[in-house]
Every structure is written in C-alpha cells, then in structure tokens.
C-alpha positions in Angstrom: 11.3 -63.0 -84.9 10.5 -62.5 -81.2 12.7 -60.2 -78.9 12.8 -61.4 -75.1 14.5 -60.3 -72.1 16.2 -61.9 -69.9 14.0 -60.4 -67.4 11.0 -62.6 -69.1 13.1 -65.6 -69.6 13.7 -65.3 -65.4 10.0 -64.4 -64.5 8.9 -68.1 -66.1 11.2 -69.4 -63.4 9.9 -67.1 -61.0 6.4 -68.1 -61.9 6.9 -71.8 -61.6 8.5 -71.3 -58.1 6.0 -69.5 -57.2 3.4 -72.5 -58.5 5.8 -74.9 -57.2 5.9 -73.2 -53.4 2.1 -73.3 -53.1 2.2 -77.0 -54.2 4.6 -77.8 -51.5 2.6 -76.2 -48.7 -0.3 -78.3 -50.1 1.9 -81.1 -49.5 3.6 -80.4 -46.3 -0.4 -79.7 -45.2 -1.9 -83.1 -46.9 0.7 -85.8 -47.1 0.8 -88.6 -45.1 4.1 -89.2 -45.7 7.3 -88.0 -43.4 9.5 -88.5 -45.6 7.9 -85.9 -48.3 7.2 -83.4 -45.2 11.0 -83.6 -44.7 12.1 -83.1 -48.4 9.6 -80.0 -48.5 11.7 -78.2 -45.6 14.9 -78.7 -48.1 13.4 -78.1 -51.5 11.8 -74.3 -49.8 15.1 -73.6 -48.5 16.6 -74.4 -51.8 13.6 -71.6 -52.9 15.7 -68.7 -50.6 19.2 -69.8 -52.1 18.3 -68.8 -55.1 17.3 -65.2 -53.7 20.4 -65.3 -52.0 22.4 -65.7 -54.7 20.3 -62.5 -56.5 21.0 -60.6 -53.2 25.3 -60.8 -54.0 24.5 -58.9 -57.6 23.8 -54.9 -57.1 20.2 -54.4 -57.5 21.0 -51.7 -60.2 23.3 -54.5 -62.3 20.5 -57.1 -62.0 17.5 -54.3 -63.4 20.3 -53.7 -65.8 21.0 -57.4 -66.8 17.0 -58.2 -67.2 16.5 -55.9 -69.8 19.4 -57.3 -72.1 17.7 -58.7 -75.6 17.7 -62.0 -76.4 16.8 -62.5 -79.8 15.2 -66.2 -79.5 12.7 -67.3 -77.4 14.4 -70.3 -74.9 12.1 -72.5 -73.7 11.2 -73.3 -70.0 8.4 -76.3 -69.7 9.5 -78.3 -67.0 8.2 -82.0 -67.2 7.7 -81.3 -63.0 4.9 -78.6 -63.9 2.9 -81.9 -65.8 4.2 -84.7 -63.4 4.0 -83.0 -60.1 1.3 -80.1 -60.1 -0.9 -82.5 -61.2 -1.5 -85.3 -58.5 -3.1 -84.7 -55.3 -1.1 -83.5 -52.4 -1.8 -85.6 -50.6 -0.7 -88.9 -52.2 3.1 -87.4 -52.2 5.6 -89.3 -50.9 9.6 -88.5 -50.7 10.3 -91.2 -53.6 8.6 -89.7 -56.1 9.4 -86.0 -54.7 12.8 -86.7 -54.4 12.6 -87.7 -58.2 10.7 -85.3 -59.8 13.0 -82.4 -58.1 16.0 -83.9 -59.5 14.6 -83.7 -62.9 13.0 -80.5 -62.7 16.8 -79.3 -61.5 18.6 -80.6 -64.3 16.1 -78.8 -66.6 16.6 -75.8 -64.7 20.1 -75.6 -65.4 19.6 -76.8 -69.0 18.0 -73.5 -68.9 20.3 -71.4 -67.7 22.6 -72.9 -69.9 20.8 -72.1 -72.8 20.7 -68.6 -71.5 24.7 -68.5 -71.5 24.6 -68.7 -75.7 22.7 -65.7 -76.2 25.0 -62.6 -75.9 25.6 -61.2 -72.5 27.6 -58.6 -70.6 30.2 -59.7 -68.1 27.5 -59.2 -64.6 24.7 -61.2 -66.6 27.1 -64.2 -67.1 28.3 -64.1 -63.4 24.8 -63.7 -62.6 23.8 -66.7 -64.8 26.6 -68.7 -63.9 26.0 -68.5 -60.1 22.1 -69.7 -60.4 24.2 -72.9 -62.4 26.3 -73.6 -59.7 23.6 -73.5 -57.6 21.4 -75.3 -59.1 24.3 -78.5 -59.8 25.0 -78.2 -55.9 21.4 -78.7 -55.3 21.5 -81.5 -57.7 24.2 -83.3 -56.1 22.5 -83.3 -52.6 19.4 -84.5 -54.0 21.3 -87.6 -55.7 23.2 -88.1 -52.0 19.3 -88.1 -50.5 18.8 -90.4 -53.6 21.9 -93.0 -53.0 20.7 -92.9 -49.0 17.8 -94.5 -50.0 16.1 -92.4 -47.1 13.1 -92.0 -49.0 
C-alpha cells in the first residue's frame, strides 16, 4: 500500500487550478459570450481565495501539515477536467460555465472531505476545514448566479 502526503493530495488541486486558470484566460480571450467573460472575473477571484485562506496558516505549520502521511491514496478526477478542458474556448458560454463550476466545487469539497478521515493534527484540520468552508461559500453563490438565471 501507497503512502501520500497531504502535500501531494493538495498539489493535484494545485495542478488543476493551474490547468483550469489557463483555460479561463483562453476563454475570457475567445468567447463570444459576455456572460462567460463575466463568470471568468469571479471563478479567478475564487482562484486568490483559496491562497488567501493558505496565507491565515503560518507558513512553517502549512510545510509542516503537507508532509503528514496519508496511508491511502484519495482520489481527485474532477468530471470539469473531461467536460470543460475539452471544448473549444471559444464556444463557452456562462450556462454551461456556470454549471460545470458548481460541479467541479462540490467535488472539490468531496475531496477535502475525504481528506478530513485520514488522521490529522489539530492545524491540518483547521487548514482543511477552512478550504471547505470556502469552497461551500463559493458554492452557494454560484447556485444564487444559478437561481438569477443571469446566464
């Protein structure tokens, strides 16, 4: 059996970010549509939360926190990677953004949750818990954009 980090388990969300930020340049760059160039301007904001939240942790607790063991491997494939990634730019429009952030949200904090099982210290469950919260605030403004019907 596999030991991970948490450190590893955080990079994969680091890394699809990371994917996820050049897509929505591509988008903000290609797409016809206003209402997707609007919802780009939130979902890269939503990007420097989540380094915000990092930034209320000590930098010497978080180094610590990604180097606890995790004995099993938790899973991070977000169906967004497959739906969104995929199509071109360009034929984006705030509907289908709108939707495929909500979902890749709720997976995100699936994640997290999964994370909270394994055995932490006391700072790497704050730490965890906060990018939850975050993540289920940023879900609840996406459903209000959602129940607007704006896009």
């Amino acid at each position: 059996m596999a030991i991970f980090t948490l450190g590893k388990l955080l990079d994969r969300v680091e890394a699809f970010e990371n994917r996820l930020t050049i897509f929505y340049a591509a988008v903000r760059d290609q797409s016809k549509d206003n209402g997707a160039k609007l919802l780009i301007y939130y979902l890269v904001r939503h990007r420097k939360h989540q380094q915000q939240v990092l930034e209320n942790f000590n930098k010497a607790d978080i180094t610590h926190a990604r180097r606890i063991k995790i004995q099993d491997d938790i899973p991070f494939t977000p169906d967004a990677e497959r739906q969104l990634l995929q199509v071109n730019p360009s034929s984006i429009n705030g509907k289908t953004l709108l939707a495929t952030a909500m979902v890749y949200d709720a997976q995100l904090a699936q994640f997290y949750g999964r994370i909270l099982k394994a055995p932490l210290n006391p700072m790497a469950t704050s730490l965890i818990k906060s990018l939850i919260r975050l993540e289920q605030r940023h879900k609840l403004m996406l459903k209000k954009l959602l129940d607007m019907k704006y896009f």
